[in-house]
C-alpha positions as a Markdown table, in Angstrom:
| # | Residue | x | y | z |
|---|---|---|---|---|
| 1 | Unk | -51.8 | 101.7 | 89.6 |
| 2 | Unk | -55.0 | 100.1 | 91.4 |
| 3 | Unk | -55.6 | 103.7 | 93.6 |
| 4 | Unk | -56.9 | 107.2 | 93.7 |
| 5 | Unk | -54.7 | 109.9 | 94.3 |
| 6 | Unk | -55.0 | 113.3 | 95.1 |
| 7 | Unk | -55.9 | 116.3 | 92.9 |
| 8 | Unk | -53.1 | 118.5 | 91.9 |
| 9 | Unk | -54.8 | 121.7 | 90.8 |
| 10 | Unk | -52.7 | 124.4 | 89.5 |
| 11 | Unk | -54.4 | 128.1 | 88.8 |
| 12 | Unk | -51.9 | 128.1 | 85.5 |
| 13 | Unk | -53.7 | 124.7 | 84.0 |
| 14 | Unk | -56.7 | 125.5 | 83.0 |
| 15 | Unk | -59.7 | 123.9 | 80.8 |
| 16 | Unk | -59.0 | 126.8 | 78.1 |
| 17 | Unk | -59.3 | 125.0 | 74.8 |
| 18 | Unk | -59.6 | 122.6 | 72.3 |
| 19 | Unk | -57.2 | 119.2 | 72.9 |
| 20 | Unk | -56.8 | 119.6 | 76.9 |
| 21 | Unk | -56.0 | 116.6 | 78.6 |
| 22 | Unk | -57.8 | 116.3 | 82.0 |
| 23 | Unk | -58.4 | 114.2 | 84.7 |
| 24 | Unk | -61.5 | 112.3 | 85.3 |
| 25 | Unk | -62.9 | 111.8 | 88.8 |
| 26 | Unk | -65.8 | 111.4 | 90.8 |
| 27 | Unk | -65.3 | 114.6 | 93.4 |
| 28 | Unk | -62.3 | 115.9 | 95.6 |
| 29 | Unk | -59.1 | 114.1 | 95.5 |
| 30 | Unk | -60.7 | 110.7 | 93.6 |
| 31 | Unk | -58.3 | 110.2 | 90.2 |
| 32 | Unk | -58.0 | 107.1 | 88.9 |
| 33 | Unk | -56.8 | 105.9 | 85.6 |
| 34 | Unk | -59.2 | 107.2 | 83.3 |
| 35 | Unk | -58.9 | 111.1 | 81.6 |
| 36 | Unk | -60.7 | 112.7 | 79.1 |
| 37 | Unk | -59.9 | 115.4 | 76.2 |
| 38 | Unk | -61.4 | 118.4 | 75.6 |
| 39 | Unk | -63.5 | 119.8 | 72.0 |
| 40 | Unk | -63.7 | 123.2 | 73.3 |
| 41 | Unk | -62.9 | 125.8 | 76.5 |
| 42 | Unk | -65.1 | 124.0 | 79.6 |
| 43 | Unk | -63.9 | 126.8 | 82.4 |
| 44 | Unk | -66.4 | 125.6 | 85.0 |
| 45 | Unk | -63.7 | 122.2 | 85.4 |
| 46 | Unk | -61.1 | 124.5 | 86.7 |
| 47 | Unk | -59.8 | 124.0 | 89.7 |
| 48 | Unk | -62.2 | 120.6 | 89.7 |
| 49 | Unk | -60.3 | 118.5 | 87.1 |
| 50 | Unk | -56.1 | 117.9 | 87.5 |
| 51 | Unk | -55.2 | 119.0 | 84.1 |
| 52 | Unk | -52.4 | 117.1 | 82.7 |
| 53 | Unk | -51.6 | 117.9 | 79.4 |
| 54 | Unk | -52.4 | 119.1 | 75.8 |
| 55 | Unk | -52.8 | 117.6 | 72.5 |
| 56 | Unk | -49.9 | 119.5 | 70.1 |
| 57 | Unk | -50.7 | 116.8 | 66.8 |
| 58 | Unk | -52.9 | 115.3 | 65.8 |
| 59 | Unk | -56.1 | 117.7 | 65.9 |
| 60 | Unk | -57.5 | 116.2 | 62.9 |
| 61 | Unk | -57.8 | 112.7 | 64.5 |
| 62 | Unk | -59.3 | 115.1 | 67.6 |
| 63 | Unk | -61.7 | 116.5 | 65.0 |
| 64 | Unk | -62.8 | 112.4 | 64.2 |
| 65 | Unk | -63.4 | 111.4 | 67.4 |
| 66 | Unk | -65.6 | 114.8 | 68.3 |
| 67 | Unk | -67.8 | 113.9 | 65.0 |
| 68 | Unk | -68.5 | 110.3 | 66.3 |
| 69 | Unk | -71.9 | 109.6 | 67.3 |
| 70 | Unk | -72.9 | 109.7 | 70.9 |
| 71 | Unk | -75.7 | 107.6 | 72.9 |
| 72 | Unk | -78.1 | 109.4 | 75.8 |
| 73 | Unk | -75.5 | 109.1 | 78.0 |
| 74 | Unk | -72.6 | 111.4 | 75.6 |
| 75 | Unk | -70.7 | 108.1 | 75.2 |
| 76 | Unk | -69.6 | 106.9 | 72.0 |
| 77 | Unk | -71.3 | 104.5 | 70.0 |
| 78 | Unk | -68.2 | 103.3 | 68.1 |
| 79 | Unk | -65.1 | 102.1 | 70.0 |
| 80 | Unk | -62.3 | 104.8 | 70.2 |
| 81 | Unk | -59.0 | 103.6 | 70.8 |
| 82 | Unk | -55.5 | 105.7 | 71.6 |
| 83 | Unk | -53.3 | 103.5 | 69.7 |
| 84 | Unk | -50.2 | 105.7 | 70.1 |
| 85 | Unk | -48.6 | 108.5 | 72.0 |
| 86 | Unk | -45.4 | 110.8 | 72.6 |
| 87 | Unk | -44.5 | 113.0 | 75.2 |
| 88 | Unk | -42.6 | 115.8 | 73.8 |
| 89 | Unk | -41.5 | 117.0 | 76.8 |
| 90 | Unk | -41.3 | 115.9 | 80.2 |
| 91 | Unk | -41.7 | 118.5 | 83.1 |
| 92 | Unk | -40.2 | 115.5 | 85.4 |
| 93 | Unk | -37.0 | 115.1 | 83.3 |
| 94 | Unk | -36.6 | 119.1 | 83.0 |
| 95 | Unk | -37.1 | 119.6 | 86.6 |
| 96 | Unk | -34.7 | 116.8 | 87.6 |
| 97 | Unk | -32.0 | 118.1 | 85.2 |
| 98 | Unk | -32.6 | 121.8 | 86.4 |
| 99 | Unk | -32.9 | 120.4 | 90.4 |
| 100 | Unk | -29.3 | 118.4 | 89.5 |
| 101 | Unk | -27.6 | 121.3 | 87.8 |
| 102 | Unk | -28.1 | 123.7 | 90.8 |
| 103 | Unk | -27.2 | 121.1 | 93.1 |
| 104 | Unk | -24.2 | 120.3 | 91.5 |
| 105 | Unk | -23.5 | 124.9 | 91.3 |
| 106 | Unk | -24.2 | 124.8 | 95.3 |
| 107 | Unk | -21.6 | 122.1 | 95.7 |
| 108 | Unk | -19.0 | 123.5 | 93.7 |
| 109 | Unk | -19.7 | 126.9 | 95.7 |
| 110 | Unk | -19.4 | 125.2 | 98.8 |
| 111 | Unk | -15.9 | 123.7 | 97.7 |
| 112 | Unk | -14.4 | 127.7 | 96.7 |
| 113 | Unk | -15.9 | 128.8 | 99.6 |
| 114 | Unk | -14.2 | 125.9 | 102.0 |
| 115 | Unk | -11.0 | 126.7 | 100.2 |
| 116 | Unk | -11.2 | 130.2 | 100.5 |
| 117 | Unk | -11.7 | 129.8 | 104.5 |
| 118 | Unk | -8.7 | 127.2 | 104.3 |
| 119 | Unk | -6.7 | 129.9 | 102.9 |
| 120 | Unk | -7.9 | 132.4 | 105.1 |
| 121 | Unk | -6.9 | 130.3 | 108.4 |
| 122 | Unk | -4.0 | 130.4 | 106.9 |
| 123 | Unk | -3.1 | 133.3 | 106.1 |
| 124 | Unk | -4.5 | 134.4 | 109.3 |
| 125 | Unk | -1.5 | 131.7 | 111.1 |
| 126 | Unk | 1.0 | 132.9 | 109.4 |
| 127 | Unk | 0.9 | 136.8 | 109.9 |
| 128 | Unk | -1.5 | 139.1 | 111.6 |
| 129 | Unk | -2.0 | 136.9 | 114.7 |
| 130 | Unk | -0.1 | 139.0 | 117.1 |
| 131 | Unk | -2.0 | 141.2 | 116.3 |
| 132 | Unk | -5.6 | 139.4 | 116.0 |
| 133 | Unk | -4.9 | 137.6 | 119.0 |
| 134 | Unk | -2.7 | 139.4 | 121.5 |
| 135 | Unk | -4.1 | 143.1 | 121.4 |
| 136 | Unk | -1.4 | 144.4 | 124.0 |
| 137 | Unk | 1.7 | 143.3 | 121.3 |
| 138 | Unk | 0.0 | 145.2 | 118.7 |
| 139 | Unk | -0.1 | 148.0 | 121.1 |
| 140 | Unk | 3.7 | 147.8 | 122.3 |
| 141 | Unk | 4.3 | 147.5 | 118.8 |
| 142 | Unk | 7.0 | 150.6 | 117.6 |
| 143 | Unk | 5.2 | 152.0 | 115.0 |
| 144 | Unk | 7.2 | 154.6 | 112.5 |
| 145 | Unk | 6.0 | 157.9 | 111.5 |
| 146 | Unk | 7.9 | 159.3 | 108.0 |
| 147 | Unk | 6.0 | 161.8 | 107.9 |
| 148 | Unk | 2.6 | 164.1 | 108.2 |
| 149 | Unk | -0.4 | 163.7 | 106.3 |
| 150 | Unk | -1.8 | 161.1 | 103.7 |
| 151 | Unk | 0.4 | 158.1 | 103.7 |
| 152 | Unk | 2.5 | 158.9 | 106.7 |
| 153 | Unk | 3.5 | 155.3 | 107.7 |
| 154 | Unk | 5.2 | 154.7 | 104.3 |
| 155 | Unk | 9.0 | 154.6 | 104.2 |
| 156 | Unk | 10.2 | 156.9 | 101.2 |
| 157 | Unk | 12.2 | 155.7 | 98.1 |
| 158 | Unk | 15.9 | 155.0 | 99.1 |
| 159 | Unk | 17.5 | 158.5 | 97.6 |
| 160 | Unk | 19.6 | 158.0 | 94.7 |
| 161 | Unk | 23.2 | 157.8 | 97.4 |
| 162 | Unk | 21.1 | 155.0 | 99.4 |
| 163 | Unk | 21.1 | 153.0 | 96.2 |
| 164 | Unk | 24.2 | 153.7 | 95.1 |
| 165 | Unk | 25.3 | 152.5 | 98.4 |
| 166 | Unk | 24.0 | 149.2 | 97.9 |
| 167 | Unk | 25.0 | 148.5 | 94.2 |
| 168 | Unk | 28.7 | 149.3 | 95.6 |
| 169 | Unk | 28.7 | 147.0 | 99.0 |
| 170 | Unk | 29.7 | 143.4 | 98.7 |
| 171 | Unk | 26.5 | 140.7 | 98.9 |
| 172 | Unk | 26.0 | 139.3 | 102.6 |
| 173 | Unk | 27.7 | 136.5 | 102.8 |
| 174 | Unk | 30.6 | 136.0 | 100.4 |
């Protein structure tokens, strides 16, 4: 990496316990490559360290390292080396997934919703636009009255001679 980078403090990662992964850095906004683990809750590195991560295995190997001997300066006398490490889970790969899953919702929301205009427009060409557009039709328009009250612009059943009527009369055009 060769460069310092910027501190990303978050109020939710805190120095709270045993096996926190931190980083290391000489003031504000001056992380480099090296991090540290903790044996225990060290509150006063909140909001001063970028935390990073957790141990989840491997505690007894934690519990090794705390027990080796330190010189005056709290480094190790011995050599202690990570040989090996997983991450179990990603936030980067979660957040990409989730980010690319509601993308892809918005898009196919934005395709019904183009289609439903498309069928609006056209339902709108095809009937309603004398209306819509050309107020005085509408309001030359004939409009029937069958009768008074609740549903007064509805044409009744044909009576039962009406239908009769039309069973009996030859079809149009034959």
């Amino acid at each position: 990496w060769g460069g310092k980078f910027d501190d990303e403090l978050d109020s939710r990662l805190l120095h709270s316990g045993r096996g926190v992964l931190s980083m290391a850095n000489s003031g504000s906004n001056t992380n480099g490559s090296q991090f540290f683990i903790t044996f225990k809750a060290v509150p006063h590195l909140n909001n001063k360290h970028t935390v990073f991560g957790s141990v989840v295995g491997g505690l007894d190997t934690l519990q090794k390292v705390e027990e080796e001997p330190c010189d005056a300066a709290d480094r190790p006398v011995g050599d202690v080396r990570i040989l090996d490490t997983v991450v179990f889970i990603n936030p980067f790969e979660t957040d990409l997934k989730a980010y690319l899953e509601q993308q892809a919702e918005k898009e196919e929301e934005a395709k019904k919703e183009k289609v439903l205009k498309r069928k609006r427009e056209e339902e709108d060409e095809e009937g309603g636009k004398d209306w819509f557009s050309n107020p005085a039709a509408a309001a030359t328009a004939k409009t029937t009255t069958y009768k008074d009250g609740v549903g007064k612009y509805m044409a009744p059943p044909p009576s039962k001679r009406e239908e009769a009527k039309a069973k009996a009369a030859p079809p149009v055009g034959s």
